[in-house]
C-alpha positions in Angstrom: 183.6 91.7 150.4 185.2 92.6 153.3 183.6 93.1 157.0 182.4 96.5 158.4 184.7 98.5 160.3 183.9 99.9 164.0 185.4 102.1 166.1 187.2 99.8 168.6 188.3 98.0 164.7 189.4 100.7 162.6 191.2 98.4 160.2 188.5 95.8 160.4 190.8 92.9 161.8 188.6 91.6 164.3 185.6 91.9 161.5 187.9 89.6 159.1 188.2 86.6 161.7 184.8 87.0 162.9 185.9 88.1 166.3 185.4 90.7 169.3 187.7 92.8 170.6 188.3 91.1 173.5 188.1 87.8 172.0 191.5 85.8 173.5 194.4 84.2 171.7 193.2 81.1 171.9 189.9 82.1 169.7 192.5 83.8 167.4 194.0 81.3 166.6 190.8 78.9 165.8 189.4 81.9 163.9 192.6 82.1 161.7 192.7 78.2 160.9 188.4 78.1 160.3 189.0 80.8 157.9 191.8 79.9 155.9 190.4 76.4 155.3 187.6 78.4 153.7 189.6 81.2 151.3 192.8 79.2 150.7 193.5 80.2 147.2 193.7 76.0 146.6 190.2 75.4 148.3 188.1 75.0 144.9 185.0 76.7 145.3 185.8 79.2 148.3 189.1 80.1 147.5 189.8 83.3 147.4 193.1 85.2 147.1 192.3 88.1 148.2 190.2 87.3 151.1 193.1 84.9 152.2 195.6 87.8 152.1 193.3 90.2 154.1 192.6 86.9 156.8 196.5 86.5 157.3 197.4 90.1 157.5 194.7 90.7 160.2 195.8 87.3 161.8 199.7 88.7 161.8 198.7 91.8 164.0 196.2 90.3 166.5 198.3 87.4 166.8 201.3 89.5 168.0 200.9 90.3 171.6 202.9 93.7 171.3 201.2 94.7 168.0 197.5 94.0 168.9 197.8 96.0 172.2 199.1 98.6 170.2 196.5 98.4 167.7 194.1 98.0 170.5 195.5 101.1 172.1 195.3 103.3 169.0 191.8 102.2 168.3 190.8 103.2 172.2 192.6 107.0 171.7 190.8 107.6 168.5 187.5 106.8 170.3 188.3 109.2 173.1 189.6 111.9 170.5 186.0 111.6 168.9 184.1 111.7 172.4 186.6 114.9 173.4 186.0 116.6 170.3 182.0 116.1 170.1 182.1 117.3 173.7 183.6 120.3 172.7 181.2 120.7 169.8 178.2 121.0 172.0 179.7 123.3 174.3 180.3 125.8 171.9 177.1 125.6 170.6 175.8 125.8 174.2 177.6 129.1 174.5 176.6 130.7 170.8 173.2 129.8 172.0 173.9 132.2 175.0 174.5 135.1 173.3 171.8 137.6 171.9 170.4 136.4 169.4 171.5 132.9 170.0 168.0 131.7 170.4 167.2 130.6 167.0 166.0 133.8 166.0 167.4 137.2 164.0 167.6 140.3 166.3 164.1 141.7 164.9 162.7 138.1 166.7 162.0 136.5 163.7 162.9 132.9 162.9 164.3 132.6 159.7 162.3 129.2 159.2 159.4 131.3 159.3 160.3 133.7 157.0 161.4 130.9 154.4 158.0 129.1 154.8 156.0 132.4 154.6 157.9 133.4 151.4 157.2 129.0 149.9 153.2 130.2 150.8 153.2 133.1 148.6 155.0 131.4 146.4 152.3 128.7 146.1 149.7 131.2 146.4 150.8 132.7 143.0 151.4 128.8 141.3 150.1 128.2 137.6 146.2 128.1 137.6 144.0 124.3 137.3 144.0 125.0 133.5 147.2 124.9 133.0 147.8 121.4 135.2 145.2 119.9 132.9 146.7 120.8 129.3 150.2 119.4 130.7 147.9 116.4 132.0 146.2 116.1 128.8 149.4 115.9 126.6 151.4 113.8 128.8 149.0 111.3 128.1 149.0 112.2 124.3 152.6 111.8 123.9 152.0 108.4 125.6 149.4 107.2 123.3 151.6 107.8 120.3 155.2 105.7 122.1 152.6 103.1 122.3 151.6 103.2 118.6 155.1 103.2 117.3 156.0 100.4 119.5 153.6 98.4 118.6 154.0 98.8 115.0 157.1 97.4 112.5 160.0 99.7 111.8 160.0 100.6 107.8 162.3 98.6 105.9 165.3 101.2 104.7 167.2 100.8 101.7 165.8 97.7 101.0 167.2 98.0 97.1 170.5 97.8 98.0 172.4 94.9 97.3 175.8 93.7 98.6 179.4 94.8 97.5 181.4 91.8 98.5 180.8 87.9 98.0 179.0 85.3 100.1 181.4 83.2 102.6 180.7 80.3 102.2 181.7 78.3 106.1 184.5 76.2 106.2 184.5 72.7 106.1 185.2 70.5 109.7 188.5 69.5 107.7 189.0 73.1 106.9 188.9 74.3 110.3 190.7 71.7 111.9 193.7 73.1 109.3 193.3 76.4 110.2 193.6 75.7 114.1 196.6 72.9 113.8 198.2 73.2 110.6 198.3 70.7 107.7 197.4 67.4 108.6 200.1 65.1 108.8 201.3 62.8 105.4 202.3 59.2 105.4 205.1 58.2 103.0 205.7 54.4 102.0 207.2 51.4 103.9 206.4 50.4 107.2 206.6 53.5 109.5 209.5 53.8 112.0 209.7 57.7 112.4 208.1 60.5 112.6 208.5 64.8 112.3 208.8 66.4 115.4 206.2 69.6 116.0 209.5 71.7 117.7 210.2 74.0 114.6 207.2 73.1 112.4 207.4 71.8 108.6 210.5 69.8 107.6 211.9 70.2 104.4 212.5 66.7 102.3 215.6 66.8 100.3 216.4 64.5 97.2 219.7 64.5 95.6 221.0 66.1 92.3 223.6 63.7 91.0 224.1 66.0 88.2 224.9 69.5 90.6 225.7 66.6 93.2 223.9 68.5 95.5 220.8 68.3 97.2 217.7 70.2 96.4 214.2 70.6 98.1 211.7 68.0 96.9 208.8 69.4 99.8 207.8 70.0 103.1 206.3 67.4 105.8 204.1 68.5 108.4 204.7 67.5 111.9 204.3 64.1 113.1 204.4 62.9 109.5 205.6 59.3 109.2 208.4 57.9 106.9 210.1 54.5 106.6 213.7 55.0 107.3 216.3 53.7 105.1 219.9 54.5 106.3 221.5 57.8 108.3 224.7 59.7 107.0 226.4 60.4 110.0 228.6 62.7 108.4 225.9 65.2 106.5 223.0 64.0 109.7 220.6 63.2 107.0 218.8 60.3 107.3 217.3 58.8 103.9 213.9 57.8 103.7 211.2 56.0 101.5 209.3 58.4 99.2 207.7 55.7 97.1 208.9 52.3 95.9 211.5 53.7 93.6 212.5 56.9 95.1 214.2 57.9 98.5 214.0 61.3 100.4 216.4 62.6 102.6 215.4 64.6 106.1 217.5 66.2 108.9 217.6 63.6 111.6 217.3 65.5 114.1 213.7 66.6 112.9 212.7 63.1 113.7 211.3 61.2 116.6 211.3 57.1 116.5 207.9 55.7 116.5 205.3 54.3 114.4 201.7 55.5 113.1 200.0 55.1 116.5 203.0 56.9 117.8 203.0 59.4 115.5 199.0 59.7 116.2 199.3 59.9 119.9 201.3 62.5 119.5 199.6 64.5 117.3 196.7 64.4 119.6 198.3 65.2 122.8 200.3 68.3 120.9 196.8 69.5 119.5 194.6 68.8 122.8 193.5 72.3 123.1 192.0 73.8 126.3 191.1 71.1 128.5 186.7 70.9 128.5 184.3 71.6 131.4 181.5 69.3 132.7 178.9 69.2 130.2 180.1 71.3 127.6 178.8 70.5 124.1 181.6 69.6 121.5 179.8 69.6 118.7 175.3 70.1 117.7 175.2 70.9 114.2 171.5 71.3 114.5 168.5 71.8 116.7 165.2 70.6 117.4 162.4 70.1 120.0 164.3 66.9 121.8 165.8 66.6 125.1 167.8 64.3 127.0 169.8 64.0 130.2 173.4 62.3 130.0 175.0 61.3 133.3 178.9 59.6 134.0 179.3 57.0 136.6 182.6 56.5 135.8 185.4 57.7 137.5 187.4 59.0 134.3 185.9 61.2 132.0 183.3 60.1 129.2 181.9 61.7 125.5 179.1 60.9 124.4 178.3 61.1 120.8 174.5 60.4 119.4 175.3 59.7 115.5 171.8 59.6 112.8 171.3 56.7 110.6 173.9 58.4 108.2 176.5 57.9 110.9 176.5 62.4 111.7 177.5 62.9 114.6 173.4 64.7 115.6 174.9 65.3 119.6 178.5 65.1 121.2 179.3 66.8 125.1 182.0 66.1 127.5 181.4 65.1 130.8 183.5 65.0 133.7 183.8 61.7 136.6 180.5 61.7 138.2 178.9 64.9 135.8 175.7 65.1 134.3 173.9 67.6 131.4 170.5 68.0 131.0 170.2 69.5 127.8 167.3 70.6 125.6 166.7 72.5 122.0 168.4 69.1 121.0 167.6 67.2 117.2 164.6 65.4 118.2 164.2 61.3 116.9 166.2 58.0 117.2 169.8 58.4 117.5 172.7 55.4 117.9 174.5 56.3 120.8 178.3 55.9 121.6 180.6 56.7 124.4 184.1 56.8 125.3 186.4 56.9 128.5 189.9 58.1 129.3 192.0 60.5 130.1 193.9 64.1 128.2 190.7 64.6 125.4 192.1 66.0 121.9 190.1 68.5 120.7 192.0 67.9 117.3 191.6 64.3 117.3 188.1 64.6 118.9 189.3 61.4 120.9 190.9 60.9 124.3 195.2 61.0 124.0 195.7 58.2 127.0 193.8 55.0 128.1 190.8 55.2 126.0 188.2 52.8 125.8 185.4 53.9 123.2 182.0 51.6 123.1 178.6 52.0 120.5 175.5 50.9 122.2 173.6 47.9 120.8 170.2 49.3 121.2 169.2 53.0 119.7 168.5 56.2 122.0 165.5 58.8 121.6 165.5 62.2 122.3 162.3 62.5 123.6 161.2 64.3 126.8 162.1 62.6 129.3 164.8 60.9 127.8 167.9 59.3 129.7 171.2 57.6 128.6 173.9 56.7 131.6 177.0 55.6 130.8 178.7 52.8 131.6 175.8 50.6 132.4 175.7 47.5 132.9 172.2 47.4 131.7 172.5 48.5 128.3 174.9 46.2 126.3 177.5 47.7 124.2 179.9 46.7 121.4 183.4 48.0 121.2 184.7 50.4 118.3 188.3 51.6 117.7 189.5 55.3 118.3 189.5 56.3 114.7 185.8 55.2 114.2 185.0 57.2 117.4 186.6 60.3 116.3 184.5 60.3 112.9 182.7 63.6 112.4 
């Protein structure tokens, strides 16, 4: 929100910087650079675009010799115009007051304020009697008798026989949604894995060959970042044959292939399929609720996820947390929960693991979600075992 305006600032440049009129180009110049450091657009928390733009225009004109005096020197004639035209204001009142009948009064030398108030005290003189202030009293307080009744009691249930035209939903699966947000989840043929389908153009169709039409003809589609053993590439045709099985070979457009391995292939996947990138202590995943609560703090430098998994290995509790963040959150399944954590960097929203440098790590001893409860992470004081990235991303 911008500054007030005055009459020596019509424009409210002064206001923006936080400065007098008469303030010198020396303070201008301090004002301008205190200012921006606050509503930079890249400042993160008090940057403001806006504000910015209204700071530097403001800072353009007063630090302009030419164009602040003539801003100055507009500002000064508008106040004069103002005091010129109020003084001419009261003088012809002064002189209207003069004349007959300038008084404040009609010729006859009455005022007309007395003849409106006469005429409100007749008016009042003639109001509705006392009886009639008491019956509106008396059902004003009726009517809010009965709001407070039918507030107070439960709404009828309407059309309570009526039963529903279309099937139940049942919710999709964790599998079934990750499908619906990335696509099919990629295959692995046979062999040894040396390359995988790139995600530019989407499913890649695998081709076998008809010696009888000697041509070839679709045998499926793979989903991106699906792995295959290569066998040999036909430079001339650009199809590179693959391993199907043990027995049978595939052929795919090379160029729909990227060289790498499984892990490759997976790090990929995950990078491709990160999503939007989490904010401190958002919660990834609470299937259910309860009466527990817990606080979760990071002391690393990198950002952590901590997962609390029940006895059946459920994930019960997963959040993000940013370097240094900290949730306290409540409403949370209440008992004794293993607890796990991992740390790196670019986290997958499809994978639910991090894409780079991760380091994931189960605690040895069990975490309650009592009140009260705390769990920092890393700590030297709680030991820890270390799991792979496929056992932390378990659901």
């Amino acid at each position: 929100m911008l500054p007030p305006r005055t009459r020596l600032d019509p424009e409210g440049f002064y206001a923006v910087l936080g400065l007098d009129p008469a303030a010198s180009p020396e303070a201008i110049r301090a004002a301008f650079r205190r200012k921006a450091r606050q509503v930079h657009p890249d400042v993160p928390g008090t940057g403001d675009a806006s504000a910015f733009v209204a700071v530097r225009r403001a800072y353009d004109v007063l630090s302009n010799r030419k164009r602040r005096e003539t801003y100055d020197q507009a500002a000064r004639q508008a106040v004069a115009d103002a005091s010129e035209a109020h003084a001419a204001e009261a003088s012809a009142r002064a002189q209207r007051a003069a004349e007959p009948g300038g008084d404040g009064t009609d010729l006859d030398g009455r005022s007309p304020y007395q003849t409106v108030s006469s005429l409100l005290r007749r008016r009042s003189a003639s109001g509705p009697p006392i009886v009639v202030w008491v019956g509106l009293g008396a059902f004003l307080g009726f009517c809010i008798f009965e709001a407070g009744l039918h507030l107070r009691s439960l709404p009828p249930v309407v059309n309570s026989g009526i039963k529903p035209n279309a099937a139940p939903v049942t919710p999709l699966s964790a599998s079934a949604q990750r499908a619906e947000l990335y696509g099919p989840s990629p295959v692995r043929l046979a062999g040894t894995p040396d390359f995988y389908v790139n995600p530019s153009v989407g499913a890649t169709v695998l081709w076998r060959k008809d010696t009888k039409l000697d041509s070839y003809v679709p045998f499926g589609q793979l989903p991106p970042f699906s792995t295959v053993q290569a066998v040999r590439l036909y430079h001339q045709s650009g199809l590179m044959e693959v391993l199907v099985n043990q027995t049978v070979t595939g052929f795919i457009d090379s160029k729909r292939l990227t060289r790498g391995d499984a892990d490759a292939a997976r790090r990929a996947y995950c990078e491709y399929n990160a999503g939007t990138a989490p904010y401190d202590g958002e919660l990834l995943g609470q299937p259910g609720q309860g009466a527990g609560s817990i606080r979760l703090e990071n002391r690393a430098i990198q950002p952590a996820v901590i997962k609390l998994r029940d006895a059946s290995g459920a994930v019960a509790l997963s959040v993000f947390l940013a370097p240094g963040g900290h949730a306290d959150l409540v409403d949370t399944p209440e008992g004794s929960f293993h607890a796990e954590f991992a740390i790196g960097e670019f986290w997958s929203r499809a994978c639910n693991t991090f894409a780079a440098g991760m380091r994931a790590r189960r605690l040895d001893k069990s975490v309650s979600t009592l009140r009260d409860a705390r769990l920092v992470v890393p700590s030297d004081q709680e030991p820890a075992t270390e799991i792979s990235d496929q056992d932390f991303g378990k659901e």
